[in-house]
Phi, psi and omega in degrees: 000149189267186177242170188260210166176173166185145187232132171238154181268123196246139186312297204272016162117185198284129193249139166251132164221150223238170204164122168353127180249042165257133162066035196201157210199138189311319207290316186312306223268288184323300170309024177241012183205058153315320167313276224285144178274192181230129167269294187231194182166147174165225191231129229205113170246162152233135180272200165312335198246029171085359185309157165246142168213111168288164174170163173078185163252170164269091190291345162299308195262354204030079173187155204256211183249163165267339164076243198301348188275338188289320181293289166347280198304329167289261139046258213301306193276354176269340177289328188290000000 
């Protein structure tokens, strides 16, 4: 099942944070980071071999996923 996500832009570059997509709503999880703008939101799986694939929209936020640039950043910030 997938998780949900939003990447926001933060003075120390686009940050991601991922979430449960049971009981939980883009706009809800975004007022909790009021400072930051949203760049994107949608949906975020992963496969067997740890891969990320982002995809879809937030209809709460109306804004989409970025697809592969959103999977970089998610990537990039779970290696860490």
């Amino acid at each position: 099942m997938p998780s949900k996500f939003i990447i926001f832009q933060t003075p120390e570059g686009e940050k991601a944070v991922i979430f449960p997509s049971d009981d939980f709503y883009h706009d809800q999880m975004a007022s909790h980071f009021d400072d930051y703008d949203v760049v994107s939101a949608g949906f975020v799986q992963f496969n067997e071999n740890g891969a990320v694939q982002c995809f879809g929209t937030s209809e709460s936020l109306g804004i989409g996923s970025r697809g592969e640039d959103d999977e970089i950043i998610i990537s990039r910030q779970m290696a860490n």
